[in-house]
N, C-alpha and C positions, 0 to 999 in steps of 0.2 A: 582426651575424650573426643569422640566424634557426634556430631549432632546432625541428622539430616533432613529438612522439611521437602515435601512432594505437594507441588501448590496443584489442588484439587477446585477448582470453581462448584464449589455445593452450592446451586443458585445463585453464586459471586464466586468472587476467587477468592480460595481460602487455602490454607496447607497444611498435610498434614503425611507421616513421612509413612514409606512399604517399610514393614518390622520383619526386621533380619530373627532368624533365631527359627527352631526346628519345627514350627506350627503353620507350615504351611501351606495347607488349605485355610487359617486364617489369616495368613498373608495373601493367598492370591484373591480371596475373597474381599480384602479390602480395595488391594489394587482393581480389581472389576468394578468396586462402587464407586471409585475415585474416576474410574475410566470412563462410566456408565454417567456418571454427573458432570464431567469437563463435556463431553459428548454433549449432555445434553444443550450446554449453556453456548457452547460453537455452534451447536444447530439451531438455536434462536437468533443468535447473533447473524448468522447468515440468511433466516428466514426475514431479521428487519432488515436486511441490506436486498432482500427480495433476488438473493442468489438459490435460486431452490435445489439447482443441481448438486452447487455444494451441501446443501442440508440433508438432504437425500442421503450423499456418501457417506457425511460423519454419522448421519445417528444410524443408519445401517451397520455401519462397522461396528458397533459396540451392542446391536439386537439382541444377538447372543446371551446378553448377564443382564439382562434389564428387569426378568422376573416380574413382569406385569405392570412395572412401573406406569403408573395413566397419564402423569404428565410428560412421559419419555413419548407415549403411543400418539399423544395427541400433538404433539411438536413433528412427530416423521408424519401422520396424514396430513398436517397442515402442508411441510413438505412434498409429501405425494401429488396433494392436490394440486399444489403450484405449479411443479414439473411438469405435470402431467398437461396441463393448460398453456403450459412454454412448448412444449413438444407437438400438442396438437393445433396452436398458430404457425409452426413452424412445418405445417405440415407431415409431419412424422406422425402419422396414426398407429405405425408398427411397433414402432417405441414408446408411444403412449398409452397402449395396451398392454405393455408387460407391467407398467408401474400401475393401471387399475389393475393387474393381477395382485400385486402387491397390496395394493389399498385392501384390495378385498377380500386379503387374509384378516387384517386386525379391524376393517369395518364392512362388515357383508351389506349395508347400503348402498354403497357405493353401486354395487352390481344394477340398484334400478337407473343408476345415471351416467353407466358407462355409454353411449353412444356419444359423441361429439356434438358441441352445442357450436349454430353458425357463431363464428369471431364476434365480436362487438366494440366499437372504437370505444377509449375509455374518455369519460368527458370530464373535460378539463376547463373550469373556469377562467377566463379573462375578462370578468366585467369590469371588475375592480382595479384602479388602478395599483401599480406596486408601488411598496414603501421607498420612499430613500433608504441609502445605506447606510450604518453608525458616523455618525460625525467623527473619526478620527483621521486628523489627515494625511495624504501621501498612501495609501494601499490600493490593494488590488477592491474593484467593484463589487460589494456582497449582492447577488442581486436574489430578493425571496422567492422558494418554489413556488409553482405553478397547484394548484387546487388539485387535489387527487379527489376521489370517491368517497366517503366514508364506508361505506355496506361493502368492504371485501370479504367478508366470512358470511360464505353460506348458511341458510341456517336449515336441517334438512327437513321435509315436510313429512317424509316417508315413515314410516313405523318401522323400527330395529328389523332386522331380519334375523329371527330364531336362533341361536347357538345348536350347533349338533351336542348331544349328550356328550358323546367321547370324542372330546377335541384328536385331531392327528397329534401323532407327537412332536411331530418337525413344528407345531406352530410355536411361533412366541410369546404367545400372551397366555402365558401358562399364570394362571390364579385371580385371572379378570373375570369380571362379572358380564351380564349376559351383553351390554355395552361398553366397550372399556373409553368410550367418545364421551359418553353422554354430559351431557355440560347442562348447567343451571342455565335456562333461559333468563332470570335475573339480572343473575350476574354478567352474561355475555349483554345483556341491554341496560346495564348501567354504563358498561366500558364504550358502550356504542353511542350512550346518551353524554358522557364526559366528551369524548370524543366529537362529537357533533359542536358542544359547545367551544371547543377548542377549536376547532377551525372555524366558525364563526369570531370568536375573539381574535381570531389572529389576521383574517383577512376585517376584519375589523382595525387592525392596525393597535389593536390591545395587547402586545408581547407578553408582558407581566403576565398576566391573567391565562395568556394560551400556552407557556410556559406550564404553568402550575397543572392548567387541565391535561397539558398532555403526558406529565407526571403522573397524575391520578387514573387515567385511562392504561397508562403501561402497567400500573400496579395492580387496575381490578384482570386485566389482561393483556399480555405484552404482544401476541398477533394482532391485536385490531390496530395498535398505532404502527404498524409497518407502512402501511402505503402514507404516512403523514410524519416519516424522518425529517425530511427535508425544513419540513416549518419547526418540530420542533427544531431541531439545530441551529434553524435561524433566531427561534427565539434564545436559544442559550447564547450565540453569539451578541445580541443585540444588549444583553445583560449583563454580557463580560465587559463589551464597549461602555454602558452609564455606568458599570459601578468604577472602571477606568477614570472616566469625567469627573467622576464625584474626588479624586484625585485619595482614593482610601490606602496610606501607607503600609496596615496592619499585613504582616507575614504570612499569617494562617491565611488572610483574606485571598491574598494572592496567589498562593498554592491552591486551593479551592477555584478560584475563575481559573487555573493553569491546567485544570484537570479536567472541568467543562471544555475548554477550549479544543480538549484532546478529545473529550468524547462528542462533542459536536463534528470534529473534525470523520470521526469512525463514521461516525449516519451519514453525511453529508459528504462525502468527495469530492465533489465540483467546487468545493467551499474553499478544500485545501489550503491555497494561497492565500487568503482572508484569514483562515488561522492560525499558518505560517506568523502570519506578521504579527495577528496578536500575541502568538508567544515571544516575540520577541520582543511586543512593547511592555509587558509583563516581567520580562526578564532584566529588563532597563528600567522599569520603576521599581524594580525588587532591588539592584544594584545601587537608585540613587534614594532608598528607603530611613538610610540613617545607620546608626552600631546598630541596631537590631537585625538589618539585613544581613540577608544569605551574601558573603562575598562572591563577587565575580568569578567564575568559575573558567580556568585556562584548561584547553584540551590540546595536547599535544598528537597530531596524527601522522603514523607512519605507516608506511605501505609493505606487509609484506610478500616475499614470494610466493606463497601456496595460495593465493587467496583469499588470507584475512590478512585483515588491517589492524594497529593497533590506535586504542584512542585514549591516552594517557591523562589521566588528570591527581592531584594532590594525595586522593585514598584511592580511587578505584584504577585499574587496568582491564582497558574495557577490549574485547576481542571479538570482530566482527565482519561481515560481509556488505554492510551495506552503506549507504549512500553518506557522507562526511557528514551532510547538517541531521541525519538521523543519529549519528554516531555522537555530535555534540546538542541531543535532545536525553538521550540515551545518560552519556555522562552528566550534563547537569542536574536529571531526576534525580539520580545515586546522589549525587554530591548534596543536592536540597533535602533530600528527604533523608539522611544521616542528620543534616544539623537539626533541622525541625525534631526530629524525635530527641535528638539528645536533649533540646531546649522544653519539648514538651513533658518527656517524663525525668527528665535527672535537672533540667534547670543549668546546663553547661554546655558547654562546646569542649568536646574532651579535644587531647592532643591529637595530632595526626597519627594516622593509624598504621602499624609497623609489625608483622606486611599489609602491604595493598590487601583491597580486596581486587579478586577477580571477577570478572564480570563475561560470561560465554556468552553470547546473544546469535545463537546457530538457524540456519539460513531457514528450517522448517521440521517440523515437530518428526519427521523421519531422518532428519541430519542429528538434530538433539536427542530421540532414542537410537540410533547407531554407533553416538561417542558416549553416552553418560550409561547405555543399557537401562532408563528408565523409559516409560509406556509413550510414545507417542504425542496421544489423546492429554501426556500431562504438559499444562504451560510453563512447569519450571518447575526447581529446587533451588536451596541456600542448604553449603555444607560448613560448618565452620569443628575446628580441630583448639582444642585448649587444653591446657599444660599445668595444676597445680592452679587453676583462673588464672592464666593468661593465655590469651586468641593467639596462636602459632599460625595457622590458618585462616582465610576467608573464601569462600567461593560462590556465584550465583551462577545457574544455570538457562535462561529460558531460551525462549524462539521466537523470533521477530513476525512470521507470520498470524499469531496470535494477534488482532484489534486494541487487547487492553492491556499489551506490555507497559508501557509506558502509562497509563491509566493508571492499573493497578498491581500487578503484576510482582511488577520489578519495586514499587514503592512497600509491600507488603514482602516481601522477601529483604529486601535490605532494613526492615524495622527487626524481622527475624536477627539479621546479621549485627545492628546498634545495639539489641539486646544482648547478647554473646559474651560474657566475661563480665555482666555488668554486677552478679552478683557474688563474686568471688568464685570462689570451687564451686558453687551452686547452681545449678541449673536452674531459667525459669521455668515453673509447673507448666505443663502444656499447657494448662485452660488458660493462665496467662497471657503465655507467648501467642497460643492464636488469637485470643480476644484482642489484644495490643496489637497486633501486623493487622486484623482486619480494621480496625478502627484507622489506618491509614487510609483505607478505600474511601472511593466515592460514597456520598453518604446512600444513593440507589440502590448500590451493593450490601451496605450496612443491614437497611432496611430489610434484604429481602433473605437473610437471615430470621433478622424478630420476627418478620412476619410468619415465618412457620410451627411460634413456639404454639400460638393455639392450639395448632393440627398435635404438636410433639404432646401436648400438654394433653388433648383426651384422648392422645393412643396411650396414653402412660410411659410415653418414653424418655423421659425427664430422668434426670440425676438427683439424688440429694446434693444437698448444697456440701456436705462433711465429703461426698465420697468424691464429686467434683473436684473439691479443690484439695483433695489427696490422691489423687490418681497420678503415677509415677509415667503412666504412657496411655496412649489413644487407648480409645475402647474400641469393640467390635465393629467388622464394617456394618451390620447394622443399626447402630449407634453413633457410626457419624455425624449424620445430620442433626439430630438434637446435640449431641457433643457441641460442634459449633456453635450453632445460635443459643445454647444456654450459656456460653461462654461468655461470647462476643457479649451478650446483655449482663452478666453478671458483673462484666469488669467496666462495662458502661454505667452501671448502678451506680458503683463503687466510686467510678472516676465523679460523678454530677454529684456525690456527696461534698466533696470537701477538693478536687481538683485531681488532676494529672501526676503531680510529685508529690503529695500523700497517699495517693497508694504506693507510688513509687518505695518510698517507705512503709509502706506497709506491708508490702509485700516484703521488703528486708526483714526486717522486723519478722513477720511468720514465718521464712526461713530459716531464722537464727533460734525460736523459740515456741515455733507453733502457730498457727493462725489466731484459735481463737485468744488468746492473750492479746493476740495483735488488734484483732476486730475492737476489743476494750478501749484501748489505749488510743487507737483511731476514729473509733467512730462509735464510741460507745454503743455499741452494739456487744450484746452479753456472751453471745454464744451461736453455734452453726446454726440452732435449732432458732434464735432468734432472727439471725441476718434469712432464713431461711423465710422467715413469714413476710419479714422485711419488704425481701424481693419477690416472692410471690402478690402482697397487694399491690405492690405498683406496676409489676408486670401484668400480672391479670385482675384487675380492679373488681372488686364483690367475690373474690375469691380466696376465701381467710383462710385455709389452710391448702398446702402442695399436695391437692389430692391426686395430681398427672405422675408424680414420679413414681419411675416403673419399681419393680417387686424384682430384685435384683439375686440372684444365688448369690452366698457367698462364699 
């Protein structure tokens, strides 16, 4: 039996696979939504790294299949507008007049403020003096950014400029309303007012506290904390260092500050070497942790002739182009995050695994779609091959050029792969398998899943709970996105009941004999129609019955 997951970033990175078989237009329909959402999530990622040229490219590439999408329109003008203000410091007026052409297809305002405004230095505060660095000794100097701006988002003063009746057909904001911009002034000045209070805390020398606020600023809006990466980073660094000091042994703890480290490291650049080291004091107190700890993980590296290298460790053969200490970062994620899951949800450390898996890590998402013939735009796949329940095959797919391989990626793809055989001839149900791979991510990624059940919950695109956890394969690509996030929270419900290896079992268990027998016997819970209210009041609190789920033909 073959299994294949297409890890799809729906507001995180999640997977979910193209369906072979004669339907499609609903195949290629799904691949465009999965294309149309990676897109989106690379072009935010490049907008905090305040790269605009590359955000430009990707979400343009993908225009085409976005059908009005409004957080897709408002990510490429935030885009536009960056480039277009890179290009006209840069003196390029000719070039930054094609892109207000652009602007001024999906926002006809733009047209009153296309003329070039004089440059303006941006100011940068030095009154304050800087923090020291974490007390850990022997590393490279963390030294904290330099004060950015808060007010980078314009806010426009102007009045919409009219919609024509009959849009051209070339446009693509086919099914937007007469502003497809329009944003809650609220909410952009709550993000502004978090924001404000976060860099006050931080050049306050209150990490903790600037930390959290700059969490709650990315969550009401994730463009206003672009120009303020820098501090948060430093504050995720400064927390991976005391909770270090605090000398905390625990596993999961460690993998958790391992993961900051890595996404501190994507915001921050210049930090690099700073994070370098901490993964590696990280990886030295995981090794002197006690039996609990991840063993020391050996990478055997050879070189071969075409230009990949190979970077060999106990389950994985990992094949790749790039630098040896990425290649033994690469390997020990795989390596860590197989035990962790085995120990999180089966309570074992199974036997060595026979065969390897494999591990492609291809130089750039146009080398990984010319060898696997999947989309580009996607950051990976995990394909595994079973026999009668037993794994004959393993394989993971991504591209290094992706920010969150190693974040998330590769950690949520190899959970796909620990799952694999684990329930005999049985397959795990999708909602399963993705709610489990995504509960490996950052918990930011987690989040911004749940956070869409509201939106899913009064368009009515919700599942019942019975058809959910009986559905043999993905639903439509319209259905994606509530697909996931009712998942990932269904089996988060499930898990804060009673733990990690009771559902583990219990999901055996409803394998062998049906769910709801199983729900009884685990968690007394009666039946779908009860786990059904269950999880609708805790997920949506004063809301006693699942009036969001959609009205579904059968």
């Amino acid at each position: 039996m073959t299994r294949t997951g297409i890890l799809a970033i729906l507001c995180a990175c999640i997977v979910f696979p193209i369906l072979a078989g004669p339907q499609e237009d609903r195949d290629r329909a799904i691949a465009n939504a999965v294309a149309v959402q990676t897109a989106l999530v690379q072009g935010r990622d490049a907008l905090q790294a305040r790269n605009y040229r590359t955000a430009v490219t990707v979400l343009e590439n993908q225009i085409a299949h976005i059908d009005g999408n409004r957080e897709y329109l408002e990510a490429l003008r935030t885009a536009y507008r960056g480039y277009i203000g890179e290009l006209r410091q840069a003196k390029k007026e000719a070039d930054a007049q094609i892109y207000v052409n652009r602007l001024a297809i999906i926002d006809p305002t733009v047209m009153a403020e296309s003329k070039p405004a004089p440059a303006a230095s941006p100011a940068i505060s030095t009154q304050m003096a800087y923090p020291s660095r974490p007390a850990i000794a022997e590393q490279p100097a963390l030294t904290p950014p330099l004060r950015t701006p808060v007010a980078v988002i314009e806010e426009s003063k102007a009045a919409p400029a009219p919609q024509p009746e009959a849009p051209n057909r070339g446009m693509i904001v086919r099914g937007v309303a007469a502003d497809p911009f329009s944003y809650d002034n609220s909410t952009l000045k709550q993000a502004k007012s978090l924001l404000q209070r976060a860099e006050d805390a931080f050049f306050g020398e209150r990490y903790d506290e600037a930390g959290k606020l700059y969490e709650q600023a990315n969550q009401v809006d994730r463009s206003v904390v672009v120009p303020s990466k820098e501090q948060w980073a430093y504050c995720k660094f400064k927390s991976v260092v005391e909770q270090l000091n605090r000398a905390s042994n625990s596993l999961p703890t460690l993998a958790d500050l391992e993961r900051d480290v890595h996404q501190a490291m994507s915001m921050a650049p210049r930090m690099d070497n700073f994070g370098k080291d901490l993964l590696h004091k990280i990886q030295d107190r995981r090794n002197g942790a006690g039996a609990d700890a991840a063993p020391a993980v050996d990478v055997r590296h050879q070189k071969g002739d075409t230009g990949w290298s190979l970077a060999e460790t106990t389950n994985f053969r990992i094949y790749h182009k790039m630098t040896r200490d990425m290649a033994d970062q690469t390997a020990r994620v795989a390596e860590r995050t197989r035990i962790d899951m085995l120990r999180k949800w089966f309570g074992e450390t199974e036997a060595d695994w026979n065969p390897k898996c494999d591990i492609v890590v291809h130089a750039s998402g146009e080398e990984y779609s010319r060898t696997t013939g999947v989309n580009s735009s996607l950051p990976g796949h995990s394909t595994t091959h079973s026999d009668g329940g037993r794994v004959i095959s393993r394989r993971i797919d991504v591209h290094s050029d992706n920010p969150n391989m190693l974040v998330a990626i590769l950690p949520h793809e190899t959970t796909h792969v620990v799952l694999a055989g684990k329930y005999g001839e049985q397959t795990v149900p999708r909602w399963a398998d993705e709610g489990m791979a995504v509960l490996t991510e950052p918990r930011e990624k987690i989040d911004r899943h749940l956070q869409m059940l509201p939106k899913h919950m009064q368009e009515r695109q919700l599942f019942n709970v019975r058809e959910l956890m009986q559905m043999n394969d993905y639903p439509q690509a319209r259905s994606v996105g509530p697909f996931y996030a009712q998942s990932v929270s269904l089996v988060e419900y499930l898990v804060n009941q009673k733990g990690p290896r009771e559902f583990t079992e219990f999901m055996r268990d409803g394998l062998r004999g049906g769910y709801e027998p199983a729900l009884k016997r685990h968690y007394n819970i009666q039946s779908f129609g009860d786990l059904e209210q269950r999880w609708t009041q805790s997920t949506f609190p004063g809301q006693a019955t699942p009036t969001g789920v959609a009205e579904r033909s059968r």
